[in-house]
C-alpha positions, 0 to 999 in steps of 0.5 A: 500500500503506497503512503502519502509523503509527508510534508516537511516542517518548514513547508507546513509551518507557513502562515496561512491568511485563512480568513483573508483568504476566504475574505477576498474569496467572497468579494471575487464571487460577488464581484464576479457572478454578483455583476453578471447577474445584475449586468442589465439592471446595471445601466444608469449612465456615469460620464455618457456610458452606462455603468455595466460598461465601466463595470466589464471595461476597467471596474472588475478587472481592477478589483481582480488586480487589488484582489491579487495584491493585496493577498500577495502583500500579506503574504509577504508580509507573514512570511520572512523567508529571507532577510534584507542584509543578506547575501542572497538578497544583495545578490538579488537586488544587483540582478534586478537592477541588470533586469531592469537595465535590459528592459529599459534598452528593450523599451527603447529598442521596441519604440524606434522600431515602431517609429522607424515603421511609421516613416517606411509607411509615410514614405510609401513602403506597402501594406504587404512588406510592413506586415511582413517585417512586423511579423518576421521581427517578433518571431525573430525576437521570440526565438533570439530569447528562446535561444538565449533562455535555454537551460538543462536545469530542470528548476529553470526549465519547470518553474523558471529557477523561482527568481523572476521577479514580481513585476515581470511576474505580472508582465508575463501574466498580463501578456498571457491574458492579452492573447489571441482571445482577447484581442478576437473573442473577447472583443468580438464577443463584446461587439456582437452581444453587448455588455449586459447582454439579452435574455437568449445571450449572456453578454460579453460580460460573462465571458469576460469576468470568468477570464480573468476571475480565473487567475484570482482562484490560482492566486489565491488557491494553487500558487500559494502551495506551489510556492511553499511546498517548492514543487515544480508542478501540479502533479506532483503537488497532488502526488505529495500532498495525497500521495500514490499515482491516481492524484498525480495521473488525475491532475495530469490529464486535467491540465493536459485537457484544459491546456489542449483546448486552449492552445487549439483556440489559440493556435487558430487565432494565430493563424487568422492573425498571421494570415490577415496581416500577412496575406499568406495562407491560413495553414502556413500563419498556423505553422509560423505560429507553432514554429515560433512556439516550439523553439521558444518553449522546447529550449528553455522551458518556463524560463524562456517562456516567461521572458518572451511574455515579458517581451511580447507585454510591452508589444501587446500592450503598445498594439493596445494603447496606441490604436484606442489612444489616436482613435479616441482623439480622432473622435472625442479630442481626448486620448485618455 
């Protein structure tokens, strides 16, 4: 008969926010399936729109986002795993400050590229060669950190070494939430079917609240005993804390499931993209898309995969900002 592993002191001994936890577990249900299901009574108008409109647009996302940080900052607070003076921490900061050197020389980079488009295409260059380029850089760009990233560690190739720092944390969990499934689905979605949506249709606001309510459950609920137990994934969390192979084998196939769902629609949204930017067949965007893929992820693991999320972030969301910021001033004279 197989016994469960034990878990060591220093990984039972951790405070645990309890109350807090389940404190913030109520707000997001409240936040999340309460606005959905008032979604159409929500239309009294603030500033010319309707408050269901400032609710799906910025309010619940941000309540999401205060949601995470403040259990992340109690959970900092609680825990003094390593102290401020000490070797590793000194050692620590002078990495961060290198990070934050490359970022900045990246920024830079990404914007005179952008500038540099901008005057190709006033001086005439095609539709047809600024698609092209736009394309080949960032999978160029994708495949020089993937290269750069690789590793044999399996530390770094699971859980990228666990020193990532928080802000590029977020980044690459920002990119990851502005994907090929919210620049089409979640946008088409909110175009065809409204905010509040009708008594046939739920409205964009559903899909849009469970998208990004999702990654409070993970932050709240998995990430946490990840972290504290220092396994690399959920299927061995699950084989430590119950033990045997059924727990592991259960949770294995359940990740492999949701991540194939999700990658299909995502890969089609790759090649749609590629295809409308391009001009290039359907099946060859999707295999661009798969290629950059592959050599991004099959070389370094999490740690490549996290660095080209923090890369495409600044991308992503400048291909936001800029197009809504010039559109805004066009029509209403205001960019904000």
């Amino acid at each position: 008969m197989t016994t469960a592993p034990q878990l060591t002191k220093n990984q039972q001994s951790s405070p645990e926010p309890s109350r807090l936890r389940v404190g913030l577990l109520v707000f997001w249900l409240v936040v999340a399936f309460g606005g959905l299901y008032f979604a159409r009574s929500m239309s009294w108008v603030i500033a010319g729109w309707p408050f269901n409109f400032w609710y799906a647009s910025q309010g619940a996302v941000l309540l999401f986002i205060c949601i995470v940080a403040l259990y992340a900052w109690w959970r900092n607070k609680t825990s003094h795993e390593v102290s401020a003076h000490t070797w590793e921490a000194v050692a620590y900061s002078h990495y961060k400050m290198r990070l934050h050197r490359i970022m900045g020389i990246y920024i830079v980079g990404v914007l005179s590229f952008l500038v540099i488009m901008f005057a190709a295409e006033r001086a005439g260059l095609p539709r047809y060669w600024l698609g092209g380029i736009f394309l080949a850089a960032t999978i160029g760009l994708y495949a020089c950190i993937g290269i750069y990233s690789r590793t044999a560690e399996p530390s770094e190739y699971y859980v990228a070494g666990r020193r990532i720092p928080s802000m590029y944390n977020g980044m690459a969990t920002a990119a990851d939430w502005m994907s090929a499934a919210s620049f089409i689905s979640l946008a088409g979605g909110l175009y065809l079917q409204g905010f509040s949506g009708t008594s046939s249709q739920p409205g964009g606001l559903a899909y849009l609240l469970g998208w990004t309510g999702g990654f409070c459950l993970i932050g709240l609920l998995v990430a946490p005993h990840l972290r504290r137990v220092e396994v690399e994934t959920v299927p061995d969390y699950f084989q430590l804390r119950f033990g045997g192979k059924w727990p592991r084998l259960i949770a294995a196939l359940s990740a492999v499931l949701c991540s194939f769902t999700y990658v299909v629609a995502q890969i089609y949204g790759v090649g749609l993209i590629t295809s409308r930017l391009t001009g290039v067949q359907f099946e060859i965007g999707i295999l661009l898309g798969l290629g950059g893929v592959l050599v991004c992820s099959f070389l370094g693991g999490m740690r490549a995969v996290t660095w080209t999320q923090v890369a495409q972030y600044v991308i992503i969301i400048l291909a936001f900002l800029i197009p809504v910021s010039w559109l805004a001033y066009k029509q209403l004279g205001n960019p904000v």
